[in-house]
N, C-alpha and C positions, 0 to 999 in steps of 0.2 A: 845829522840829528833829525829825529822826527817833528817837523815843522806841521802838518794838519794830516788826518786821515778820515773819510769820510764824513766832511764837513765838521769833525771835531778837530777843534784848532789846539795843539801842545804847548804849551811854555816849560822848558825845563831850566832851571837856576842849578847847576851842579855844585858851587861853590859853596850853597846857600843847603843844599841840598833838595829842595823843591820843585815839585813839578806840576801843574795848572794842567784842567782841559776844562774848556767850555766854548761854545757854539757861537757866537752874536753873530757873526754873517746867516747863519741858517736862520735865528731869529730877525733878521730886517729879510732875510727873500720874503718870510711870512707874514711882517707886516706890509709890505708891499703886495702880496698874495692876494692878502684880504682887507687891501686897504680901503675901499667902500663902504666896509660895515665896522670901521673903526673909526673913532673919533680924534679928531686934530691933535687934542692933548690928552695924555693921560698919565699916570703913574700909581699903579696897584701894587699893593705891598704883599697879598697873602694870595696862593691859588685859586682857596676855594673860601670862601665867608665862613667864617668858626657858624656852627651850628646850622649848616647847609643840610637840608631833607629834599632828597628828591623821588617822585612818583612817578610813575607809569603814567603818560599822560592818553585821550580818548583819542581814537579816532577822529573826531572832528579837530582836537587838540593839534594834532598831527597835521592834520590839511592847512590848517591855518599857518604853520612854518617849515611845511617842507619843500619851498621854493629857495630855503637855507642851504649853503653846503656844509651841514652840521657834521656827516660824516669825515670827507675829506678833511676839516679842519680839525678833525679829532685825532684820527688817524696821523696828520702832521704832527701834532703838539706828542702821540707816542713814544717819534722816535728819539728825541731828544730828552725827555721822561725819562728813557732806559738806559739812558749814558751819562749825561755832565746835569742835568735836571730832573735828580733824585728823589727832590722834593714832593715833584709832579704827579709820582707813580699814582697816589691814592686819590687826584682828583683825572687823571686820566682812568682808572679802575674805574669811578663811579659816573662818568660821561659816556665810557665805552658800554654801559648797560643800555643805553637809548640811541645807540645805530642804527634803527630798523626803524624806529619811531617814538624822535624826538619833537621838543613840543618849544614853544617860544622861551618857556622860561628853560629849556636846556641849553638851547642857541643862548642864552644870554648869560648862560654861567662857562661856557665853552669859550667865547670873549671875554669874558674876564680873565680867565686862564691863559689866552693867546697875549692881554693886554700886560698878563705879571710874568709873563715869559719875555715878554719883549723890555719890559717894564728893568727886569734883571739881568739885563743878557750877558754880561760882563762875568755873574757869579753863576759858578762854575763846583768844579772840585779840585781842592789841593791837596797834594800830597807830600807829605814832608817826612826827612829822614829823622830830625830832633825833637819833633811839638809836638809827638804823640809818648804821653805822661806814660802809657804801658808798654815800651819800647819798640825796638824797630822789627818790622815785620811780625809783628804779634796779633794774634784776630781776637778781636773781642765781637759780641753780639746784644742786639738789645728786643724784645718780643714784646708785644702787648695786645691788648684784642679789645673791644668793646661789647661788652655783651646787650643784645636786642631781643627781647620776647619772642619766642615762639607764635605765630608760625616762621617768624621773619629768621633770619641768619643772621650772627653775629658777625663783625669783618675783625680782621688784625691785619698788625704790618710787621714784619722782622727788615731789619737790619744789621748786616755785617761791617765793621769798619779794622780797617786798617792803614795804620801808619796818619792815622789824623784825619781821613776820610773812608764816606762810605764806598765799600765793594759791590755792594750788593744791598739792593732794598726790594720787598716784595709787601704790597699795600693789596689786599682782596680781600671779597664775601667768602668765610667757611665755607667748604661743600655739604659739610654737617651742621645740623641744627644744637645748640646747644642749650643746655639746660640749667646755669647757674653763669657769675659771675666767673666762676674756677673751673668751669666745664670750658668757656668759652679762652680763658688764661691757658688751660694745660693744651688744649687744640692747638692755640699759635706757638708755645713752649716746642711741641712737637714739631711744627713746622718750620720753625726756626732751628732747630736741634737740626734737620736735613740740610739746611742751607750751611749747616756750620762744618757737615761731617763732607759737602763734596767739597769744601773749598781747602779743608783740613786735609784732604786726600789728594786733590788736584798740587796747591802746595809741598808735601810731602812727593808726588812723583815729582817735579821742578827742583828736589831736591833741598828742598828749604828746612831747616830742621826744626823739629814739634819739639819742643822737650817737656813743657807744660801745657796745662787743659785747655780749652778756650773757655771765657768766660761769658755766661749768658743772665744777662741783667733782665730782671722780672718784678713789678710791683705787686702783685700778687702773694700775700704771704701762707696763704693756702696752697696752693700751686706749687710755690719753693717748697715747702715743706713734704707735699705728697712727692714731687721729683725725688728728693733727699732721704726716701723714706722714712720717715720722722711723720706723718700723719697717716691714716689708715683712711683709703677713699670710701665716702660719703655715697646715700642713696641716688645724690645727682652727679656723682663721676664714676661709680665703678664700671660703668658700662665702656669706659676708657679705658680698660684696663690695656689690651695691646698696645694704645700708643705711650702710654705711662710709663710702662715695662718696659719698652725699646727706648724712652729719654732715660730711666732707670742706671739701666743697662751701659751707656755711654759714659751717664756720669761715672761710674764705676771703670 
């Protein structure tokens, strides 16, 4: 039985049907890592502070905290992000923007993040054959975006889950500038829609059998509607038309 693979540690319960992966040894090398600029006691509960804004800090900014190892501690808390610390992906997204030139107050949100990592080490991702209410091996998906003023980019995160956890999360800045609230919804809608169709594909060669859609959850009631064709896109989405057409298309 598979007992750890590249510092993710396995738990499988067959009886129970369940199977755990999450890290805590690679989380204590890290606090041990960077035990100097951590404090004796701690216990963080969220990655990043709800309503966290970060900027481009100066030049001088930059000199003043780059005797930090802001990179390398970033780059740490990645790998672990992208496997059993799913959570993470969207405040490693927005840390990894100040690799070149971060500023004291990024070192001190990059510690927080090292501090709710270690803080959790324990929780992980389960996966279960019975606790997933949309049955076994069925992928559902969930997309949302924030939308920010122009000139700035709006970000979204998709996520895929199955059997009771997630498969897949993906937390980043649009490449494209958006233009509404539902410009910024159909962007992620799209991007999420790709993340559905390789896993949809990848499954199907594995031989697992599709019989029904996958289902992709959207607060957006603009957005659903334009997918579903049932609204006719607006001065601030038609210019989406390709990627409207190709989620369209799918659903179909």
């Amino acid at each position: 039985p598979l007992v750890e693979f590249v510092s993710i540690e396995v738990t499988q319960d067959l009886d129970r049907g369940i199977t755990e992966l999450n890290q805590p040894k690679y989380w204590e090398a890290l606090r041990v890592r960077f035990r100097k600029y951590l404090p004796e006691r701690f216990n963080v509960k969220v990655p990043l502070p709800e309503g966290t804004v970060t900027v481009k800090g100066t030049e001088e900014e930059h000199r003043q905290a780059e005797q930090f190892p802001y990179a390398e501690l970033v780059g740490a808390m990645a790998y672990p992000a992208a496997h059993t610390k799913l959570e993470m992906r969207y405040t490693v997204s927005v840390l990894s923007r100040y690799m070149s030139n971060w500023t004291l107050e990024h070192w001190g949100l990059a510690l927080k993040a090292l501090m709710y990592g270690i803080s959790t080490k324990e929780i992980g991702l389960m996966f279960s054959q019975r606790l997933d209410r949309k049955g076994l091996n069925v992928l559902s998906a969930y997309g949302d975006a924030n939308f920010r003023r122009p000139p700035e980019r709006s970000g979204g995160c998709s996520v895929v889950m199955m059997n009771g956890a997630a498969v897949h999360v993906s937390a980043k800045q649009h490449s494209t500038i958006a233009t509404s609230t539902t410009s910024a919804e159909l962007t992620e809608q799209y991007l999420c829609s790709n993340h559905i169709m390789g896993f949809r594909n990848m499954m199907s060669e594995m031989g697992f059998e599709l019989s029904e859609p996958t289902v992709l959850y959207q607060d957006n009631k603009p957005a659903i509607d334009i997918a579903n064709n049932n609204r006719q896109m607006s001065e601030s989405t038609k210019h989406m038309d390709v990627r409207v057409f190709k989620v369209r298309e799918r659903i179909e």
